[in-house]
Residue, then its C-alpha position, 0 to 999 in steps of 0.5 A: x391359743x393354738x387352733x384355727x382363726x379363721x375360714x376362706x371360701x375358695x371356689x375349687x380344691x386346692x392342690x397347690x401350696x398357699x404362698x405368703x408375701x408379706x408386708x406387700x403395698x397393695x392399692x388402696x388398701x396399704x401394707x398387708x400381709x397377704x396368702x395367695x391361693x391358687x385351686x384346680x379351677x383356675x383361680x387365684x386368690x389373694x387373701x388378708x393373711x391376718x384379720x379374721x374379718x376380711x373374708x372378700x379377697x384382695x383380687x381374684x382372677x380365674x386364667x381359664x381362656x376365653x372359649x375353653x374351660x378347666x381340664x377336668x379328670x374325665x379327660x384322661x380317658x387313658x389313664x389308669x384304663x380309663x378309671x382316673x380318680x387321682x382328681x376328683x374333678x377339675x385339674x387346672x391348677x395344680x403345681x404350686x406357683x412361684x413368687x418373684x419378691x423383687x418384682x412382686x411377680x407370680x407365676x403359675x402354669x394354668x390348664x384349659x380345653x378349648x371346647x370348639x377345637x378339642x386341643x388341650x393347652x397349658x399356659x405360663x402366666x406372670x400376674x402383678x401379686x398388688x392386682x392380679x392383671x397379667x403382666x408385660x408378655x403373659x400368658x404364654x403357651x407352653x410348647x416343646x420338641x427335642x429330638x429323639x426316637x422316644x415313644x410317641x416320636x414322629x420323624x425323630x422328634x417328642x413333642x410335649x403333650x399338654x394332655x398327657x403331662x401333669x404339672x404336678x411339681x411346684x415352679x423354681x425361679x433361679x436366676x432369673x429363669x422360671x423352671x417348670x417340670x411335668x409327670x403324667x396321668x397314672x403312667x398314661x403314654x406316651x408320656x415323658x419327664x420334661x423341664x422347661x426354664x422361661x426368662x422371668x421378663x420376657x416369658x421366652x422359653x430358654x431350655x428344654x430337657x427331657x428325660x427319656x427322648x430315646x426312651x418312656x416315661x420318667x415322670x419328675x413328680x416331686x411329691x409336688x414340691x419343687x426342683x431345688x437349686x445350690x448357690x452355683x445355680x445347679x438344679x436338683x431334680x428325681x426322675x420317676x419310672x421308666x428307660x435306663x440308659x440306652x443300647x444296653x448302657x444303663x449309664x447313657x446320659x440319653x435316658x434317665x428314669x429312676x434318678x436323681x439329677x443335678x442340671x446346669x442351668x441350661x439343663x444339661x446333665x452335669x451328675x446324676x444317681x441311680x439305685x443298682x436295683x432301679x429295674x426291681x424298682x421299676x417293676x414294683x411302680x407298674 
């Protein structure tokens, strides 16, 4: 009996991983089991994950913002010298979102332009999984600055770049806290790795890092999968191509591309692995 069941129209491509809550209450309707797709239009989908013949979703809900519209691939005007095609058109939800089963909580970052003002933005948003509708403090812009002399600094500070950054990796709730991480666009600089860990409830920022604030690049790509975590809370993350160390230390903690980490949850540095080839390994990426 195995082979394909059935078929869902969704309105864009989908990047991220379908997510699966079962046996959810959902208004109206009873307990389903339920499939959550999320595309690169910024829509969410919630589908009956069993019957064949319940083609229209549960909800959908599409976290463009008012004013703006879904980034697309032609806005990486930089990348690969301007001959991006990693997308094929809109990129706006890409990383897979995560579920908070205890308070049937998703969330998922989303990507817009604002088409009267040109600024790129990505947003945290937490939806009831029953409804879709945002919950209490959602959404929430994403933002970051730490201290560093990295490239693209200015007057000693990196500041995330919601151009630059890709939000390939899928999001890791642990501990009340939800982590996000970012690569790049085809190595379009100046770009860094970040992290960035929200409180679940009240979407407050809680910890930043970043990989590379002293140096380039250092992508967390992840293969799109997420950071993975141990039962003491510590999170498990690869760092891609980039600045090794810093004043000839390969070792300095400041700089650490071409690595696998282990982070405390206030994501400080507490072990990490680095090939003894990682230069050869560098030159091979560019």
């Amino acid at each position: 009996a195995f082979g394909k069941l059935f078929i869902r129209t969704v309105d864009d491509q989908v990047y991220a991983q379908p997510l699966v809550k079962l046996k959810l209450s959902m208004p109206g309707k009873g307990i389903k089991n339920v499939l959550f797709v999320a595309t690169v239009n910024n829509t969410v989908y919630a589908f009956d994950a069993d019957s064949a013949n319940a083609a229209t979703p549960f909800w959908q809900v599409n976290l463009t913002l008012a004013g703006s519209r879904v980034v697309k691939k032609t806005d990486m005007t930089g990348a690969c010298g301007g001959g991006y095609n990693d997308f094929s058109g809109n990129m706006g939800i890409v990383g897979t979102p995560v579920i908070d089963s205890t308070t049937n909580t998703m969330y998922v970052v989303a990507r817009s332009l604002n088409t009267t003002t040109n600024i790129y933005t990505q947003y945290l948003h937490a939806l009831d999984i029953t409804t879709g509708a945002e919950k209490a403090n959602s959404p929430v812009l994403i933002t970051a600055t730490v201290n560093g002399t990295g490239d693209g600094s200015v007057n000693g500070k990196v500041s995330f770049s919601p151009q630059k950054n890709n939000q390939r990796p899928g999001l890791l709730l642990l501990n009340g806290i939800v982590y996000i991480t970012w690569s790049s666009h085809c190595d379009w600089g100046p770009y860094h790795g970040w992290v960035m860990g929200y409180d679940k409830t009240t979407l407050q920022q809680k910890n930043v890092y970043c990989s590379t604030a002293d140096g380039y690049n250092g992508g967390i790509w992840m293969s799109g999968g997420g950071p993975s975590a141990d039962e003491n809370g510590n999170m498990y993350i690869a760092v891609g191509n980039g600045s090794v160390g810093k004043n000839g230390n390969p070792a300095d903690l400041r700089n650490r591309s071409e690595s696998a980490l282990k982070l405390t949850a206030s994501l400080t540095i507490s072990s990490f692995f680095t090939p003894k080839n990682y230069e050869e390994i560098g030159r091979a990426h560019v």
